[in-house]
Each structure stands twice: as structure tokens, then as C-alpha cells.
C-alpha positions in Angstrom: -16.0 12.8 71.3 -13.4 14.6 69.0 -14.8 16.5 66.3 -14.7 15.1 62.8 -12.2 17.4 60.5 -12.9 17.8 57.0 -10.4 15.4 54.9 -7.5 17.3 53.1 -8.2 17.8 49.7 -6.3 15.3 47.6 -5.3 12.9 50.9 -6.4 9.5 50.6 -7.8 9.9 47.4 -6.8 8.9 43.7 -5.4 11.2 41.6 -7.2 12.7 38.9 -6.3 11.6 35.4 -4.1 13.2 33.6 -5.6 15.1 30.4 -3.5 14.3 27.5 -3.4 17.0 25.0 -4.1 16.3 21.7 -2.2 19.3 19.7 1.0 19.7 19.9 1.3 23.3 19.8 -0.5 23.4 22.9 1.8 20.7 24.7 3.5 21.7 27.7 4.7 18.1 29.1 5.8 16.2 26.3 4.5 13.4 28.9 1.0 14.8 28.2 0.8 14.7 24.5 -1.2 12.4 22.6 -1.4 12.8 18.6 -5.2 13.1 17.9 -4.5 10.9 14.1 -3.6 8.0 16.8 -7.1 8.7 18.5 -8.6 9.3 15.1 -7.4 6.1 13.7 -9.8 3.5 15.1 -12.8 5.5 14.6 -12.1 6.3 10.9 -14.4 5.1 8.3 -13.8 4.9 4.7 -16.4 6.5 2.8 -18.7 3.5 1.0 -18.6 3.1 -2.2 -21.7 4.0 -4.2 -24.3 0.9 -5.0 -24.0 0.8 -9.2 -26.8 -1.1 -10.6 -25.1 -3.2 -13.6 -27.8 -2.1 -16.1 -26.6 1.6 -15.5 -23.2 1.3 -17.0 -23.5 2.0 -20.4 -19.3 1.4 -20.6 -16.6 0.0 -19.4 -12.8 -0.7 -19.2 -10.3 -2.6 -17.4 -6.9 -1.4 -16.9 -3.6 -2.3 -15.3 -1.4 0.8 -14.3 2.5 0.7 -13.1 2.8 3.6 -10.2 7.3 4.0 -10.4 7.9 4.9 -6.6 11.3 6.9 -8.1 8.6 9.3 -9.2 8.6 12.5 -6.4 4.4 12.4 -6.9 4.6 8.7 -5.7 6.6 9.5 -2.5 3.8 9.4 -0.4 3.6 5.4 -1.4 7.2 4.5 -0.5 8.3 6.4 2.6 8.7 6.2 5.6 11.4 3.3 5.3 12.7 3.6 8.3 10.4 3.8 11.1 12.1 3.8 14.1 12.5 7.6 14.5 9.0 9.2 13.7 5.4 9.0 14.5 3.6 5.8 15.2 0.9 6.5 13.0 3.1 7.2 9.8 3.6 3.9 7.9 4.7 3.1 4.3 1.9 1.5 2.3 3.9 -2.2 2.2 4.4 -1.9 5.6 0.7 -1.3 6.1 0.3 -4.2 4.1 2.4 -6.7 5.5 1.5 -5.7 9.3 -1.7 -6.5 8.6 -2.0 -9.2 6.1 0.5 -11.1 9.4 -2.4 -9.9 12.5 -4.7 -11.1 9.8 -7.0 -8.0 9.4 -6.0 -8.3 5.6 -7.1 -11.8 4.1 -8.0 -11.3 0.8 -4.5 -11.6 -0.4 -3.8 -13.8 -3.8 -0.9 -15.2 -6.1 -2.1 -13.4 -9.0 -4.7 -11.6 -10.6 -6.7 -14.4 -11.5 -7.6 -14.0 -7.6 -8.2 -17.7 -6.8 -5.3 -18.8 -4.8 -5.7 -16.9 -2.0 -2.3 -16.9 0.3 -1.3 -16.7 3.8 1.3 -14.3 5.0 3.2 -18.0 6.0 2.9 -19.0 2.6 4.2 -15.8 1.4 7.4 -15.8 3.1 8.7 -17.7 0.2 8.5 -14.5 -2.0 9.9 -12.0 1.0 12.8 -13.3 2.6 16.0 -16.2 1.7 18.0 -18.1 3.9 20.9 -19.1 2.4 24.4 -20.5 3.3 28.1 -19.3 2.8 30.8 -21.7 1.0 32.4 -21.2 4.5 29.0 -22.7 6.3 28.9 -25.5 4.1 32.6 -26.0 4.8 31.4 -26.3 8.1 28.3 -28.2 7.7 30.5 -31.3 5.5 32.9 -30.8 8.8 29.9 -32.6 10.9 30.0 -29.7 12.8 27.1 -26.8 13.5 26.9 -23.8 10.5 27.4 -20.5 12.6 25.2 -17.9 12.2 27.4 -15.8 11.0 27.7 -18.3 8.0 23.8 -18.1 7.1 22.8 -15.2 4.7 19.6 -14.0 6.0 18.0 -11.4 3.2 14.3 -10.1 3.2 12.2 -7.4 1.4 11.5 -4.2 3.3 9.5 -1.5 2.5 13.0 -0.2 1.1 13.2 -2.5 -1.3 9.7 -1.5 -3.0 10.3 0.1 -6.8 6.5 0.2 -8.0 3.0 -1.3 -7.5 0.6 -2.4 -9.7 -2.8 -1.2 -9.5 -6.0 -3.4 -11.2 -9.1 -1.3 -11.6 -12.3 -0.4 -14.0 -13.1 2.7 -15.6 -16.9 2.9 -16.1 -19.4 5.4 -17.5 -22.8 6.0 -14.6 -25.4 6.8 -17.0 -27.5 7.2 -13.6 -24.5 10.0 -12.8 -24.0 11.1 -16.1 -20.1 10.8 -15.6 -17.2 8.8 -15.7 -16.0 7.0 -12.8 -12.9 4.7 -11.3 -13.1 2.3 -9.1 -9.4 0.3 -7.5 -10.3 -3.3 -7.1 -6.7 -4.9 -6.6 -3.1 -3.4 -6.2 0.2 -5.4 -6.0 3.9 -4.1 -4.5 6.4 -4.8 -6.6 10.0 -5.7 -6.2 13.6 -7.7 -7.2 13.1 -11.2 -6.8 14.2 -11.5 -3.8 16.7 -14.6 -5.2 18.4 -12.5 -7.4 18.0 -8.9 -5.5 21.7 -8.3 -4.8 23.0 -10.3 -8.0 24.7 -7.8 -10.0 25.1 -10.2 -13.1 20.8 -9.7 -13.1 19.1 -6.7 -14.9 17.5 -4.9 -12.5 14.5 -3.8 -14.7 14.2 -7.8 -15.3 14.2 -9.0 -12.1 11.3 -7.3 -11.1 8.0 -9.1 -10.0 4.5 -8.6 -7.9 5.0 -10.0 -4.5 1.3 -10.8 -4.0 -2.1 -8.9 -4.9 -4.8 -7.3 -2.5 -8.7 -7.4 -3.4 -8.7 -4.0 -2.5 -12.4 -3.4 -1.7 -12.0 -5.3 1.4 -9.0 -3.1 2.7 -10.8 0.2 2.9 -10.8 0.1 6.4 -7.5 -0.9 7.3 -6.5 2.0 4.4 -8.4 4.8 5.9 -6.4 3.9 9.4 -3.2 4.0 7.9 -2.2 8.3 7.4 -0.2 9.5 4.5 2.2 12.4 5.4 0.8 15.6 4.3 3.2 18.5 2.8 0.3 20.9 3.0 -0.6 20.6 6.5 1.4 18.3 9.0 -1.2 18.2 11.2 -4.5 16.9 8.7 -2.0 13.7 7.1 -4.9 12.3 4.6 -5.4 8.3 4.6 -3.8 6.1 2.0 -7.8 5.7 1.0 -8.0 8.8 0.1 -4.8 9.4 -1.2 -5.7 5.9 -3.5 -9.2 6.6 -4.3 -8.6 10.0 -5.3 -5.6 9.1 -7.8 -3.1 11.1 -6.5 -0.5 9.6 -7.8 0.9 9.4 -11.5 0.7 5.9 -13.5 1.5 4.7 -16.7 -1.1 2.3 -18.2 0.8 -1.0 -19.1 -2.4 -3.4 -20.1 -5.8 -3.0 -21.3 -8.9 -5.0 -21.0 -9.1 -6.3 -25.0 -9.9 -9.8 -26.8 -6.2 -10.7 -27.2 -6.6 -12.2 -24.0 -5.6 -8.6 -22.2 -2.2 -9.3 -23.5 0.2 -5.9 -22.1 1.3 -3.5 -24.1 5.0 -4.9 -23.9 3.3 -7.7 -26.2 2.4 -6.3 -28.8 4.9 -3.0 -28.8 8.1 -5.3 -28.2 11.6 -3.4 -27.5 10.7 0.3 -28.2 10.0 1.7 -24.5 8.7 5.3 -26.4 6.4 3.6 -28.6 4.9 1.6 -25.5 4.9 5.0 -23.6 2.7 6.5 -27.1 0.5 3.7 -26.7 -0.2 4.4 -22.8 -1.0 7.6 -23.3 -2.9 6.7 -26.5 -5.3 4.3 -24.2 -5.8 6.9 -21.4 -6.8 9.3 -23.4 -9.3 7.4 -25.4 -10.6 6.8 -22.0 -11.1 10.6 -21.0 -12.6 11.2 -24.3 -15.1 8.2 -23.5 -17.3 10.7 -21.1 -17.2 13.5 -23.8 -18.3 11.0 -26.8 -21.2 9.9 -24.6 -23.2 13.0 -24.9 -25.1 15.1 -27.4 -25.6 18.3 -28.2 
């Protein structure tokens, strides 16, 4: 009877996993590195919102806020455009958007802000992309004969193409809190008409619209998964949640809450783009001295 020999360590038996390191200044094998925001991502939370008990707002107002993406405070909002050469996790926000209002983790998405015709990202397709045909296709198609692609003009809206977004939300005084709060309940990306975007004979400034609106509320989650580069710390990005919640980003105020049927300022300030900026600043400040007027002393 032959003795029995101790197996070899490592013969005949799986190989141990392979830890992935989750910071890259401790990465050896680029193999072996994992970013810990991708880990992160799917375990996030956004923080809840606080309950607020209707009787406890002693105040309120509604406003509509432009947020220019040519602004270098806003640059958080509009890059990364091009995503093939940098980190997974690093999206812009209308590519945030649009992945997931397609997967279908986004579904309160509407036409307006009336928020009662809710759409589909099929349905929205209309908005984002045209297919159109050259004079030499048509040639061809009155031929009898099949238009080539390279006869078809195929145009749709990237995340490039974004030049603002439109942000719905309420301004409210928490007499429970003693302070003045926000809260975001819908935001819109804004671009050229997608008809029109490469017509020169259009003004630019004219040919702008909102592509769709997002009850925003019910996007928290998918927010707080989505990182925002950060310039003071690459490795803690902050979430577009945060970044949203927090306002850090600069707006102008281009409608108010009011009995004219919240007509914009553009209404009733017509052709005088200083004035209309006066008046902006004219609302928001009435609104920060809102929580000073509510005390006594």
C-alpha cells in the first residue's frame, strides 16, 4: 500500500479570486483595478426629502429658472460629450437622462409642464432625431430605384447639442424649520429644434425649445447613481443629486408663479434683454428677503 502524499498546494484546485483594488494609487495591474464610484453606484441612496406638513408653510413661490450650459459654473451639466475615452461612471446629465428614460428606470417623463401627457422614449424620438432625404435620393427614389444611404440625412441630438435646461421648482418658508427652503420638482434639457438645428437662415436664440420634462422627485435615485466630475477631489465626484439639490449651479429666473396666468417675464418685459435680466434679479431677491421679513425682533 503506497503512502498517501500531501496534494501540492495549488494542484487540482481553483484559483483564488483575484482582489480588485479599488484605488488607483494603490494599483499595480491595471488588470486589477476597479473604480470604487462603479461599486458605490448601486448602493447609493439619495437622501429623503423631509415630510412637510401643508399647514406648516406659511409661504410659498413657484419659479421657472434657465441654467445657460456656456456658463463655466454650469460645466458640470454639459460635459462629458464624448464618452468613449473616459470613465464609465462619468456621464453628462442628458445622457443620464436619455439612457434611462430608454431601459425605462425613468418614466415620469411629460410633453410639458402641465405634466399630463406623459411620453415614451419611442414617442420622443420625434423631438431627437430626423431622417430626411437629399434632392439626389429623391432623384433616385422617382428613378423607381432604391435611395442609398448615403442619400438619407440622418441628424439627432446629443448631449453636444444641449445649450440650457429648464428647472421647475418651489420656494417655501418651514415655519416648523424656521427657514426658507427649495425643493426641484421638474427640469427640462433644452436644445435647437432639431428641424431647423443646422439651418443657418434660423436664429439660433429662436430655435430653441425643451425636449421633454422630468417629475424630478422620482429620479433621485437614478441622480444620486450618476457622478459629477469633481475639480476638488477626482477621487470623491459628488452625484448630480447633490450637485442639483444643492444649487450649485447659476440660473436666471425667467417666470414666476403670479395671477397673469404665470405669464414669463419675456411677456410682459418685451425686447429689452437688461430690463428682463433687472426683473430676474428683482424676483430672486424679493425671495431671499422673504425669510428675513418673516421674523420679528
Amino acid at each position: 500500500m503506497m503512502p498517501l502524499r500531501a496534494q501540492e498546494p495549488g494542484v487540482g484546485q481553483p484559483a483564488p479570486p483575484v482582489k480588485k483594488e479599488t484605488f488607483l494609487l494603490n494599483v499595480v495591474d491595471r488588470d486589477q483595478y476597479e473604480s470604487a464610484v462603479v461599486q458605490r453606484n448601486n448602493n447609493d441612496q439619495p437622501m429623503p426629502y423631509p415630510y412637510v406638513e401643508e399647514s406648516d408653510v406659511l409661504w410659498s413661490k413657484s419659479v421657472w429658472e434657465v441654467i445657460d450650459l456656456d456658463e463655466r459654473i454650469n460645466a458640470a451639466l454639459y460635459y462629458p460629450t464624448d464618452t468613449l475615452n473616459i470613465e464609465s461612471y462619468r456621464r453628462s446629465l442628458f445622457d443620464v437622462l436619455i439612457a434611462n428614460i430608454k431601459n425605462g428606470r425613468i418614466k415620469s417623463v411629460y410633453a410639458d409642464t402641465y405634466f399630463k401627457e406623459k411620453r415614451t422614449y419611442s414617442e420622443l424620438q420625434a423631438s431627437l432625431q430626423r431622417v430626411d432625404t437629399t434632392d439626389a435620393g429623391i432623384a433616385q427614389f422617382n428613378a423607381g430605384d432604391r435611395v442609398s444611404e448615403e442619400y438619407i440625412d440622418r441628424r439627432a441630438i446629443g448631449a453636444a447639442d444641449i445649450e440650457q435646461y429648464l428647472i421647475y421648482g418651489t420656494w417655501y418658508f418651514d415655519k416648523r424649520m424656521g427657514e426658507l427652503k427649495y425643493r426641484l420638482l421638474a427640469m427640462a434639457p433644452v436644445a435647437p429644434d432639431v428641424n431647423f438645428i443646422d439651418d443657418e437662415s434660423v436664429d439660433p436664440d429662436e430655435n430653441l425649445v425643451p425636449l421633454f420634462w422630468v417629475w424630478y422627485p422620482s429620479v433621485r435615485k437614478v441622480m444620486e447613481e450618476a457622478k459629477v466630475y469633481n475639480p476638488g477631489n477626482e477621487f470623491r465626484p459628488i452625484s448630480f443629486d447633490a450637485l442639483l439639490n444643492a444649487r450649485r449651479f447659476n440660473s436666471i429666473i425667467v417666470k414666476e408663479g403670479n395671477v397673469f396666468d404665470n405669464r414669463a417675464i419675456k411677456d410682459y418685459i418685451k425686447d429689452n434683454a437688461l430690463f428682463q435680466l433687472l426683473e430676474s434679479n428683482r424676483i430672486k431677491e424679493a425671495i431671499r428677503d422673504k425669510e428675513q421679513d418673516m421674523w420679528n425682533y
